[in-house]
C-alpha positions as CSV (number, residue, x, y, z in Angstrom):
1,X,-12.6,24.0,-48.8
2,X,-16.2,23.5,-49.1
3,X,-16.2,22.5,-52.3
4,X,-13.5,20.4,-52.2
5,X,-14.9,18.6,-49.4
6,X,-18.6,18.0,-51.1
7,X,-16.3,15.9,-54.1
8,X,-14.9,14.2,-51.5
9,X,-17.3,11.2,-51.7
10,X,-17.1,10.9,-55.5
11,X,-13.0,11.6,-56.0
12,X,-12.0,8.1,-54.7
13,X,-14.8,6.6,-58.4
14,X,-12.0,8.9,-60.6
15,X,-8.8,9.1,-59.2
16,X,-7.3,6.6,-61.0
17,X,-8.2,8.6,-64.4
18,X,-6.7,11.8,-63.1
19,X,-3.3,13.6,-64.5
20,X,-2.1,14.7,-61.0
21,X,0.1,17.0,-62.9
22,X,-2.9,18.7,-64.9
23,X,-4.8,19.0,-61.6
24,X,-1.8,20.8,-59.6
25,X,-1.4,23.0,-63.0
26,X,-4.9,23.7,-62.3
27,X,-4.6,24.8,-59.1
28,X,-1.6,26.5,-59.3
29,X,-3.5,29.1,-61.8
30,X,-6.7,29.3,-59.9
31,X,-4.6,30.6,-57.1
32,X,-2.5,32.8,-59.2
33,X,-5.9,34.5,-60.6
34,X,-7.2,34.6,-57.2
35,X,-4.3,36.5,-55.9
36,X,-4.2,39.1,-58.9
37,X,-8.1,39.3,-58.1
38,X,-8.6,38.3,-61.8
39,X,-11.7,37.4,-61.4
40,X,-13.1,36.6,-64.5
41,X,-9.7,34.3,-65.1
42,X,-10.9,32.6,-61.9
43,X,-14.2,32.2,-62.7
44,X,-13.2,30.5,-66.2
45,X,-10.4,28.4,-64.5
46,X,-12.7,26.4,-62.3
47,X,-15.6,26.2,-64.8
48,X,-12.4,24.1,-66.8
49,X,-11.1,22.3,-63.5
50,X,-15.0,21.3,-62.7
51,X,-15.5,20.3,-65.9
52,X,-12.8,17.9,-66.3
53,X,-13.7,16.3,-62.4
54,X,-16.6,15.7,-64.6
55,X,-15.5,14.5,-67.2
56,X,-13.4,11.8,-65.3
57,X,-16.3,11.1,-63.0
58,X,-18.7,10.6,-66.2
59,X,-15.8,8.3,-67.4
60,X,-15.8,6.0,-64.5
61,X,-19.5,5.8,-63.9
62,X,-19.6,4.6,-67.9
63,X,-16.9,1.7,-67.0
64,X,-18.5,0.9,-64.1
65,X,-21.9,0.5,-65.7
66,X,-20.3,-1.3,-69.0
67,X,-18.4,-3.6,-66.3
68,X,-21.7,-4.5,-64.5
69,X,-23.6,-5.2,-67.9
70,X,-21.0,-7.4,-69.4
């Protein structure tokens, strides 16, 4: 919950470029792996789901900065 809380202040820059459905996918097999105690499948899931909050966030910063300098 940590973790989802420290994002909190940077979700609401991305959230429009999010695929709800991906995200839920993505949680739904981070808590699969977590309840077989797979955790090297864990591990690897959220590296993924991070990377792709990222991604989206890298995304939106770039439009913002391209909308400010145009």
């Amino acid at each position: 919950m940590q973790l989802y809380n420290t994002a909190d202040a940077y979700r609401p820059l991305y959230a429009h470029l999010m695929d709800v459905t991906k995200v839920n996918t993505e949680h739904i097999l981070l808590t699969e792996a977590m309840a077989n105690r797979d955790v090297e499948r864990a591990v690897l899931l959220n590296y993924e789901h991070r990377a792709h909050s990222i991604d989206n966030l890298t995304e939106a910063l770039m439009q913002e900065q391209a909308e400010l300098t145009s």
